[in-house]
C-alpha positions in Angstrom: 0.0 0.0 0.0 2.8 2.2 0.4 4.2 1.3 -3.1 0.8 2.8 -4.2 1.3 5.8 -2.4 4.8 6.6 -3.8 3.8 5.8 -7.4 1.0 8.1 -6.8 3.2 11.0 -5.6 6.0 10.5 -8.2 2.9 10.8 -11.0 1.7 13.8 -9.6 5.3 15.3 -9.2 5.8 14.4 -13.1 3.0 16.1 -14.0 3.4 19.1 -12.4 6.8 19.5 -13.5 5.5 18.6 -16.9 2.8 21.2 -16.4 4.9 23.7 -15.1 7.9 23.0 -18.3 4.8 23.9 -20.6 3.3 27.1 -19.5 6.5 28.0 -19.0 7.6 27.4 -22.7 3.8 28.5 -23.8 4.6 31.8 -21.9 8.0 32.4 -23.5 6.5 31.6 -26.6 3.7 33.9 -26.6 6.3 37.1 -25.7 8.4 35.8 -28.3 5.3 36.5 -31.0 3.7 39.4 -29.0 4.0 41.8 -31.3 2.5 39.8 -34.4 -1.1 41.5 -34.9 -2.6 39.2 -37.3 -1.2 35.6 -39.4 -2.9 33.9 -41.7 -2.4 31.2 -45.1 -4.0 29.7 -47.9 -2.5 26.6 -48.7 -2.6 26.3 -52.7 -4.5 22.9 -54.1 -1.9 20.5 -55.9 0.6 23.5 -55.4 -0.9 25.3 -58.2 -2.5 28.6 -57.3 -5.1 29.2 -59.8 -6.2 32.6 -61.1 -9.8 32.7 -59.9 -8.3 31.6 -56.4 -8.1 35.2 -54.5 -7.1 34.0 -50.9 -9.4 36.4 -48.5 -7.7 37.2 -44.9 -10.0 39.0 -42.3 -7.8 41.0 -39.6 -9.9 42.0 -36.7 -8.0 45.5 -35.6 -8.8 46.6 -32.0 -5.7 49.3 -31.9 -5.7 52.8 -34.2 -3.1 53.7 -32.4 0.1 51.9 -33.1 2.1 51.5 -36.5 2.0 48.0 -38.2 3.8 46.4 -40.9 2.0 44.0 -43.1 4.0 41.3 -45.1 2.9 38.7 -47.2 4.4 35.2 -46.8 4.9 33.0 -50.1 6.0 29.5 -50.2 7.4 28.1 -53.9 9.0 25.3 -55.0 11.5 24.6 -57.6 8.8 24.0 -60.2 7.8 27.4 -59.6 8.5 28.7 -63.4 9.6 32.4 -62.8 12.0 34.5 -61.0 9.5 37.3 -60.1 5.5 37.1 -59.1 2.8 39.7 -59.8 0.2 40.1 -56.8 -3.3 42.4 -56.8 -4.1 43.1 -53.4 -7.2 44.9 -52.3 -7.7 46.1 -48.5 -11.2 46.7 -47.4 -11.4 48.5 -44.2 -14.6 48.1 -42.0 -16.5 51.1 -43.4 -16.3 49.9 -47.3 -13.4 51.6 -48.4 -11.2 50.2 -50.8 -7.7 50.7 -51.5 -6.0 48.7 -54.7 -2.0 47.6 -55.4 -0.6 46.0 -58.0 2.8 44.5 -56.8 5.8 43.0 -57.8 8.4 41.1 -56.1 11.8 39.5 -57.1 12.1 35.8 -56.1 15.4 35.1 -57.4 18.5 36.9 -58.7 19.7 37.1 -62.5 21.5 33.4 -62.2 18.1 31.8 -60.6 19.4 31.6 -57.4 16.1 31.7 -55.1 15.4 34.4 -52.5 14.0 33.4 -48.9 15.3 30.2 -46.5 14.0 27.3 -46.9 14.7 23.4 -46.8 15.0 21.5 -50.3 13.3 23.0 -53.0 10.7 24.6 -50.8 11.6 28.6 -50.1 9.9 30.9 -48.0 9.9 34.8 -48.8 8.5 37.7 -46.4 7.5 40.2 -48.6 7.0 43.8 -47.3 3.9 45.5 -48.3 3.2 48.6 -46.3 5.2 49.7 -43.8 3.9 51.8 -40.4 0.1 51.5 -41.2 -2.1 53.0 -38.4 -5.4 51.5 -39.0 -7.8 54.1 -38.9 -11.1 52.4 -37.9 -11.6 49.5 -35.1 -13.3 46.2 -36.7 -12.6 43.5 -39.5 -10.1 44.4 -42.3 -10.4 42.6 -45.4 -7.2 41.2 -47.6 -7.5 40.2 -51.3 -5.0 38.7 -53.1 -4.9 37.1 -56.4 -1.8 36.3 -58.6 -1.1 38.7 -61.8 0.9 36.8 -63.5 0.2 35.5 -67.3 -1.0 31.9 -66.7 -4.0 30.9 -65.1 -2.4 28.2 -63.2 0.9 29.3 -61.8 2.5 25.9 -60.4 5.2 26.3 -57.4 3.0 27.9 -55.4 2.5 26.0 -51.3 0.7 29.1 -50.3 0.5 32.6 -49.7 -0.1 34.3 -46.0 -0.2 37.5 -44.6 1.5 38.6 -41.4 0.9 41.7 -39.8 3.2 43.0 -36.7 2.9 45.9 -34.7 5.8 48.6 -35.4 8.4 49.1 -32.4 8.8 45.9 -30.4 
């Protein structure tokens, strides 16, 4: 009966240390990512984004007050067929209003040597898009982006996220 007892308190000393190992690591990780607003993805079907596929993010903004950076996030493989990528984004704020980009980023140099880090053929690229935004209005912001490049099916593409971070910290 005493065997029981022990076994009992060794389990519950293994779990609270277990318990206590992963709050700690949740809270480290948390402060760690504390200033990231808003990330989101849309993972591409078959790797192939296709042109009427226009990946919608909704940010919910709380804070007109600080500066933000918003980047978009693209994954490619080595089937991807170009060194550079088109992108049409339209932000919708809460109140209707629309604002329009057409962008272009570089994913590899003049030789082909890709952009980003990555392991195998798979590279990731954070692409800037604005820099020090102050969201004007409190609510839902809306993200549309669709590929403006000259097929309909643009293979090499794993996805495409956003990533919004608050400006300062």
């Amino acid at each position: 009966m005493a065997e029981g007892k022990t076994e009992n308190l060794f389990q519950r000393r293994i779990t609270s240390r277990t318990a206590g190992f992963l709050l700690s690591f949740l809270l480290i990780l948390s402060s760690c990512n504390s200033n990231v607003l808003y990330t989101g993805s849309a993972e591409m079907k078959e790797n192939t984004w296709q042109l009427m596929n226009v990946p919608e993010f909704r940010v919910p903004v709380n804070d007109t007050l600080t500066g933000n950076d918003i980047f978009f996030v693209l994954r490619t493989g080595s089937d991807y067929p170009f060194r550079n990528i088109f992108l049409f984004v339209t932000a919708t704020s809460p109140d209707g209003k629309k604002l329009t980009d057409t962008l272009q980023y570089y994913l590899a140099d003049d030789k082909g040597k890709w952009y980003g880090k990555g392991f195998g053929d798979i590279k990731e690229l954070k692409l800037p898009y604005r820099s020090n935004v102050f969201f004007p209005l409190k609510g839902e912001y809306t993200f549309n982006v669709q590929h403006g490049m000259r097929t309909e099916d643009l293979e090499g593409v794993y996805d495409i996220g956003i990533r919004i971070e608050k400006k300062g910290k």
